[in-house]
C-alpha positions as CSV (number, residue, x, y, z in Angstrom):
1,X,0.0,0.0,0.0
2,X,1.6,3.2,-0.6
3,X,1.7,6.5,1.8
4,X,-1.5,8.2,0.4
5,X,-3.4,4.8,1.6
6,X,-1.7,4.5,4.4
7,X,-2.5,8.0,5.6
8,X,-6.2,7.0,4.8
9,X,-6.1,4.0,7.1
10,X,-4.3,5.7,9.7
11,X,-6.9,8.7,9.6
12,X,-9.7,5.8,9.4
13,X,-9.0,4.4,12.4
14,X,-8.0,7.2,14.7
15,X,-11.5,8.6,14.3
16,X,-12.6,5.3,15.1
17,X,-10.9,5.2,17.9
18,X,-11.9,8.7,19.3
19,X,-15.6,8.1,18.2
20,X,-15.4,10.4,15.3
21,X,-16.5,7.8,13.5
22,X,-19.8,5.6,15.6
23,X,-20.7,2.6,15.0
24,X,-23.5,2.0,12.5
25,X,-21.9,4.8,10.5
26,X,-22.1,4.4,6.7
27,X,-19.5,5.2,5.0
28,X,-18.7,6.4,1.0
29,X,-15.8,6.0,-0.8
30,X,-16.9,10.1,-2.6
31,X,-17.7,11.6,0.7
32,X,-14.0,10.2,2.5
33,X,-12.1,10.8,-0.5
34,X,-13.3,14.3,-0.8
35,X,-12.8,15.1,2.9
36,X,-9.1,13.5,3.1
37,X,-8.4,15.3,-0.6
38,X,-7.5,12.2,-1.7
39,X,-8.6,10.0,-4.8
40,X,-11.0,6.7,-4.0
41,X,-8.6,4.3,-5.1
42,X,-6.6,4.9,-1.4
43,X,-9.9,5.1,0.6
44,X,-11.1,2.0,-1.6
45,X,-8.1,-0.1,-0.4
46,X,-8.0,1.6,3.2
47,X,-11.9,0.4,3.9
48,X,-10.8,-3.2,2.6
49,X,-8.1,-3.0,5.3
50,X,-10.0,-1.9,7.8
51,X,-13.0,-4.9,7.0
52,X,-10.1,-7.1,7.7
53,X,-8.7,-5.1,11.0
54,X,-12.6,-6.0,12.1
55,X,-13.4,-2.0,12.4
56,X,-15.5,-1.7,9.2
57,X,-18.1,-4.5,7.9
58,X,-19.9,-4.7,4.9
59,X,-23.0,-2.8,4.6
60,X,-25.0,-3.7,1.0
61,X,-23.4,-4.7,-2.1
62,X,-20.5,-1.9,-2.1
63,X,-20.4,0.1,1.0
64,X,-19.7,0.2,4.7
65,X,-19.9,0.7,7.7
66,X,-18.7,0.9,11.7
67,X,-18.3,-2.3,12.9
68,X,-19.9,-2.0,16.8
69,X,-18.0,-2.9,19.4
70,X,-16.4,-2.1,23.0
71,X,-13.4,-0.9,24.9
72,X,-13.7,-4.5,26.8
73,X,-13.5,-6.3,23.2
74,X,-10.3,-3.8,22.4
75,X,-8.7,-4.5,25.2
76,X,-8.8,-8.5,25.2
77,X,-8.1,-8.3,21.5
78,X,-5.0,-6.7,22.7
79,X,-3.9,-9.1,25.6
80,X,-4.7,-12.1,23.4
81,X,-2.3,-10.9,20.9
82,X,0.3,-9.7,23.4
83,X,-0.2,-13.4,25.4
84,X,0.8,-15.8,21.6
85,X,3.4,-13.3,20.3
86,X,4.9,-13.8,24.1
87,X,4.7,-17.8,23.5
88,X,5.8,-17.3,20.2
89,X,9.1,-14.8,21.5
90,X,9.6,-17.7,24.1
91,X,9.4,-20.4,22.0
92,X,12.4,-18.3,19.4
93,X,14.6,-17.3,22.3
94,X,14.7,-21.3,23.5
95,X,15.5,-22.5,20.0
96,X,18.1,-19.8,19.6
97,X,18.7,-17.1,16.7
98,X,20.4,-18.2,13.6
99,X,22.7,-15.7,12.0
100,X,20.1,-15.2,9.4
101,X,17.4,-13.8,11.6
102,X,19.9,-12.4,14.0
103,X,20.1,-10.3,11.1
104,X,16.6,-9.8,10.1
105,X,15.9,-8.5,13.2
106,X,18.6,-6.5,13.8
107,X,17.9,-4.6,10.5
108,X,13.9,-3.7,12.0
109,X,15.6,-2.4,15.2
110,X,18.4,-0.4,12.9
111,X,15.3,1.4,10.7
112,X,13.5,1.6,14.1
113,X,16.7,4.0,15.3
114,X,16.8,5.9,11.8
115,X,13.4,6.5,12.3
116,X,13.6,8.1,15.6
117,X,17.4,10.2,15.3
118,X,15.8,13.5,13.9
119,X,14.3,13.6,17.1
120,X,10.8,14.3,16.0
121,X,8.3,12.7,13.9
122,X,6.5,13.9,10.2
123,X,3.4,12.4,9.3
124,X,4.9,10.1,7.1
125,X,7.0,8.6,9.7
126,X,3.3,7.2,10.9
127,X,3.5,4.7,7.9
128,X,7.2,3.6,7.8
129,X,7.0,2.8,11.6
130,X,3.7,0.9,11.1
131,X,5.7,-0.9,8.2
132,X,8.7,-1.7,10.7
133,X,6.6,-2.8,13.6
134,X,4.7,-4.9,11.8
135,X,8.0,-6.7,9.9
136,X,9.4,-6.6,13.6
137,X,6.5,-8.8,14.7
138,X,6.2,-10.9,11.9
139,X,9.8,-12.3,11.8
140,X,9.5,-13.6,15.6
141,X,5.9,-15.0,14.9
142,X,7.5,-16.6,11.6
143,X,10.8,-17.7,13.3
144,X,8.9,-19.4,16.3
145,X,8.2,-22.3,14.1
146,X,4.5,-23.0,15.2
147,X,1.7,-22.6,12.4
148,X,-0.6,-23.1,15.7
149,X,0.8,-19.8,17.2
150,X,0.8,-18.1,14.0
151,X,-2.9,-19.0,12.7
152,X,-4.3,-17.6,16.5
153,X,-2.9,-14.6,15.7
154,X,-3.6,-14.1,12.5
155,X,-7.6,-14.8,13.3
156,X,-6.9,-12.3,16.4
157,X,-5.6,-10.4,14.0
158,X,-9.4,-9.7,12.6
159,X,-10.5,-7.7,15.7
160,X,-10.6,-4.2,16.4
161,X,-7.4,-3.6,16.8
162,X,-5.6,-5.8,17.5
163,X,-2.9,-6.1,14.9
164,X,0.9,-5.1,15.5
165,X,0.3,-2.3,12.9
166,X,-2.9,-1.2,13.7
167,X,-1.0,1.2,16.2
168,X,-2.9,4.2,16.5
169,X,-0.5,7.6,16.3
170,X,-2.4,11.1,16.5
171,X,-0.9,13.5,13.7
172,X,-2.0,16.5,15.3
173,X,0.0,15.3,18.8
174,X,3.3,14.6,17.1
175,X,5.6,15.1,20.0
176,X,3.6,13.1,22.7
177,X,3.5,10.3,20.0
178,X,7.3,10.6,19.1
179,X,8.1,9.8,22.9
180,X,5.5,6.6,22.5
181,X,7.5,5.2,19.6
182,X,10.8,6.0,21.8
183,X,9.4,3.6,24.3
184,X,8.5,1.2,22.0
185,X,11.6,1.2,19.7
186,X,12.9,0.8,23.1
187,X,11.1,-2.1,24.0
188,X,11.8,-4.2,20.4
189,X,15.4,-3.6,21.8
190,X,14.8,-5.2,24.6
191,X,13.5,-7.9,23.6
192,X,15.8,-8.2,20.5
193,X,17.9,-8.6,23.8
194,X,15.9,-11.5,25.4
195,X,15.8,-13.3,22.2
196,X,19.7,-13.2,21.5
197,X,20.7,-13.7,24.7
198,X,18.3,-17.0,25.2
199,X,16.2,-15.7,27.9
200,X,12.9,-17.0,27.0
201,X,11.1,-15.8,30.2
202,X,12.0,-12.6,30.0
203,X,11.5,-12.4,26.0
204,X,8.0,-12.9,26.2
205,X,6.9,-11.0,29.3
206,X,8.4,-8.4,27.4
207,X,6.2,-9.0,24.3
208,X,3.3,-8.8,26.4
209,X,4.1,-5.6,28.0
210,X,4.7,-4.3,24.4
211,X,1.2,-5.3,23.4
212,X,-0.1,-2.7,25.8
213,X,1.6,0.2,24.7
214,X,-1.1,1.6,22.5
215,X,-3.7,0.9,25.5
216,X,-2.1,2.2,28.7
217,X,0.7,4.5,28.1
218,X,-0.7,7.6,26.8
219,X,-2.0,8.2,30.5
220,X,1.8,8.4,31.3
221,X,2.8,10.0,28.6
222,X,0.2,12.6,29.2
223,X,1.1,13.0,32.9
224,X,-2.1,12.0,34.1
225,X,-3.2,10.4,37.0
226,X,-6.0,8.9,38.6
């Protein structure tokens, strides 16, 4: 998918998110394409992404619309995926790292750093971290040799989201989100880490934790407290 759709998706589901967006809502490829200022052939592809994310379903022969559900439903969508790709980092870290995707990863955590040195984030950054979180994820899920582990998620994958790059960064709060991605470029070191080193408890408590980043850190981030 290129930037333009990408954009779309990421737009799509912040306002989602932040109830822009309720559920029930129809929605046209004309009326989204005109308010982005983009063509329909990005917001075409971003609703069939978002069908498959579980946040939009079909609503007729062509549209859509909001797909209902909860903060509960978000939540253990979330700790469902952060619970396999723990087993998953667990079951890699045990069996030990082969040169190969020593490598692999190693090159995600290197484009994670590039990412990040300028010290602030663009817009466009939103999409290239997506794409390196997501490759992040997939090598250790791919690597753990289970096609049990990898099916779960990718059926967990279908819920609101839940999926390693459905990660939710506001544009118009660049610098709050540029210390989120810190933390979790952070993390992926971390357990990068764990998974060298052959610690396989550590590696996939770590995964969980990392699962929660889009969820509970923004009240820290923000300085909130209860």
């Amino acid at each position: 998918m290129s930037n333009s759709g990408k954009s779309v998706v990421g737009q799509l589901r912040r306002w989602i998110s932040e109830g822009e967006l309720v559920p029930g809502q129809r929605l046209g490829e004309v009326a989204v394409a005109e308010q982005l200022g983009v063509s329909r052939t990005p917001v075409r592809l971003a609703f069939r992404t978002l069908e498959q994310e579980g946040l939009l379903q079909r609503a007729g022969k062509r549209g859509f619309q909001v797909r209902e559900f909860s903060d509960t439903d978000v939540r253990c969508a979330v700790e469902v995926r952060g619970v396999l790709e723990g087993l998953a980092a667990r079951r890699l870290a045990e069996q030990g790292l082969s040169s190969e995707l020593h490598d692999q990863l190693a090159n995600w955590i290197q484009k994670g750093r590039e990412l990040l040195a300028k010290g602030y984030l663009v817009e466009d950054d939103v999409a290239d971290w997506s794409e390196l979180n997501l490759g992040f994820h997939g090598t250790i899920v791919a690597a753990a040799g289970s096609d049990v582990v990898g099916d779960a998620i990718a059926r967990n994958n279908h819920l609101p989201f839940a999926a390693a790059d459905s990660i939710i960064l506001d544009t118009a709060w660049l610098e709050r989100e540029y210390r989120k991605l810190q933390l979790a470029q952070m993390q992926h070191e971390l357990v990068f880490q764990a998974l060298r080193d052959g610690e396989g408890a550590r590696a996939e408590m770590l995964m969980r934790e990392h699962a929660l980043i889009g969820l509970r850190y923004t009240e820290v981030l923000e300085g909130r407290s209860r």
